[in-house]
C-alpha positions as CSV (number, residue, x, y, z in Angstrom):
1,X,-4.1,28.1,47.2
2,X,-4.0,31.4,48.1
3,X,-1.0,32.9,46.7
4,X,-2.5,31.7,43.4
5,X,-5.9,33.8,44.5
6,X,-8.0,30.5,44.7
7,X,-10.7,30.2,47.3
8,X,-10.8,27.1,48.7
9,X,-14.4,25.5,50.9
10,X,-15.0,22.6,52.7
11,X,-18.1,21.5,52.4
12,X,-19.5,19.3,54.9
13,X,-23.3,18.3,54.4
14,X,-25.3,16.6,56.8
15,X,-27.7,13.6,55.4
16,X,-30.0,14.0,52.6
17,X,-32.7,12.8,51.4
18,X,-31.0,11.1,48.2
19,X,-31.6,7.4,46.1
20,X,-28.3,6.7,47.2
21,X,-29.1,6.5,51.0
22,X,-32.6,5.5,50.1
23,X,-32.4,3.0,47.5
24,X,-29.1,2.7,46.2
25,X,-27.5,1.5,49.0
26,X,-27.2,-2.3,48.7
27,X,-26.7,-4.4,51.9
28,X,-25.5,-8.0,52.1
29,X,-28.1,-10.5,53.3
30,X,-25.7,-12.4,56.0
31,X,-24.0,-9.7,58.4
32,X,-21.1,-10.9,60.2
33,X,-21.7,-10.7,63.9
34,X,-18.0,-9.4,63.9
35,X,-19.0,-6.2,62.4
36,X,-21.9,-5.6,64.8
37,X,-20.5,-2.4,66.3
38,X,-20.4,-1.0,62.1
39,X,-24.3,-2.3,61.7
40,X,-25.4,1.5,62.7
41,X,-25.5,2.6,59.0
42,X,-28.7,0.4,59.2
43,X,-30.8,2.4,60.9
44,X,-29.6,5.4,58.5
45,X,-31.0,3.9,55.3
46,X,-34.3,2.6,57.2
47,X,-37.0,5.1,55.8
48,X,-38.9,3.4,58.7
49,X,-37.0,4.9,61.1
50,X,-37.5,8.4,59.5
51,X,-36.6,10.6,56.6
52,X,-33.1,12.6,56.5
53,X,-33.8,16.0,57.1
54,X,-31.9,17.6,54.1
55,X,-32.9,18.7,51.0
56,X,-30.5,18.1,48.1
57,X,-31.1,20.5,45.5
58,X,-31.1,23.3,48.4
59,X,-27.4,21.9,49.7
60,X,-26.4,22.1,45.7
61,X,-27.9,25.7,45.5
62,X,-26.3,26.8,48.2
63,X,-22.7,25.1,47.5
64,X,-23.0,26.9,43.7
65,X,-23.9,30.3,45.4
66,X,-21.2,29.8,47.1
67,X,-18.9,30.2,44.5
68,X,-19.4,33.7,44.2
69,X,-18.8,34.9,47.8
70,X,-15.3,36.7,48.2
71,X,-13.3,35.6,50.1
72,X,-14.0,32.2,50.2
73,X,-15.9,30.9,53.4
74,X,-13.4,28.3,54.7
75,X,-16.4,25.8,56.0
76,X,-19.8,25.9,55.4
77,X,-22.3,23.4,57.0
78,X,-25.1,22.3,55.5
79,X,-28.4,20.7,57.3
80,X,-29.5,21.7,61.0
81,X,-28.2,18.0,61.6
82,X,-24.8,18.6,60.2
83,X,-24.3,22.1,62.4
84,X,-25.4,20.7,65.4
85,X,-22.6,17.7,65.3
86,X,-20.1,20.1,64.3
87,X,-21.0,22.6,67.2
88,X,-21.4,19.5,69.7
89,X,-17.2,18.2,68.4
90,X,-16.1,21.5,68.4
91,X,-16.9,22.5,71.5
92,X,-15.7,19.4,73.1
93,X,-12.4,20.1,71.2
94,X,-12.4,24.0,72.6
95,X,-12.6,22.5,76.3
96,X,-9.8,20.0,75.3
97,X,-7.7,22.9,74.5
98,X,-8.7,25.3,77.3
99,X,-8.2,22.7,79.9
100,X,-4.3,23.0,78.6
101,X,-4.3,26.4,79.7
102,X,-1.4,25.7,82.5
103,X,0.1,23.0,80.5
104,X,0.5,25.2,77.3
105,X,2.1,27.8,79.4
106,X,4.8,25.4,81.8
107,X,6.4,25.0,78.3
108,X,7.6,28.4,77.8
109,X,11.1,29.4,78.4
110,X,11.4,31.0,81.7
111,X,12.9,34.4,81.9
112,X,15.1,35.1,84.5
């Protein structure tokens, strides 16, 4: 988009406090035991189990503020929650790479 000057974010909230998660969200009375390992999202819309920790009308603020900002931020994370797994993948990703240090390198044409 940028050779047509258009700034371009990826938004990526964490969970919010929202009707759909809490309310909305309708969930069939017979689970299959097949999809067991997928039965996490339960805990997620038990209020019981506590509250998500975003606010939504702050994570819409902030996405229409950031509208204005030149350039463009590329990413912008929204929610403590939402940071911290982004930090945790990334930096498990970074010591993927760096551990490729030697590998990287043993692909390089070799001068004589």
């Amino acid at each position: 988009m940028k050779p047509f000057n258009v700034g371009v974010t990826i938004v990526e909230p964490g969970s919010a406090r929202t009707d759909f998660r809490y309310g909305g969200v309708k969930v069939a009375k017979n689970l299959i035991p097949e999809y067991e390992h997928a039965h996490g999202f339960l805990t997620m819309i038990d209020v019981s189990k506590g509250l998500a920790p975003g606010d939504p009308a702050a994570m819409a603020s902030r996405i229409i503020e950031s509208v204005d900002q030149e350039p463009a931020p590329k990413h912008i994370a929204l929610g403590s929650q939402a940071l911290r797994q982004i930090l945790e993948d990334l930096s498990g990703r970074l010591a993927g790479y760096c551990s490729q240090i030697e590998l990287a390198a043993s692909t390089d044409v070799k001068e004589l």
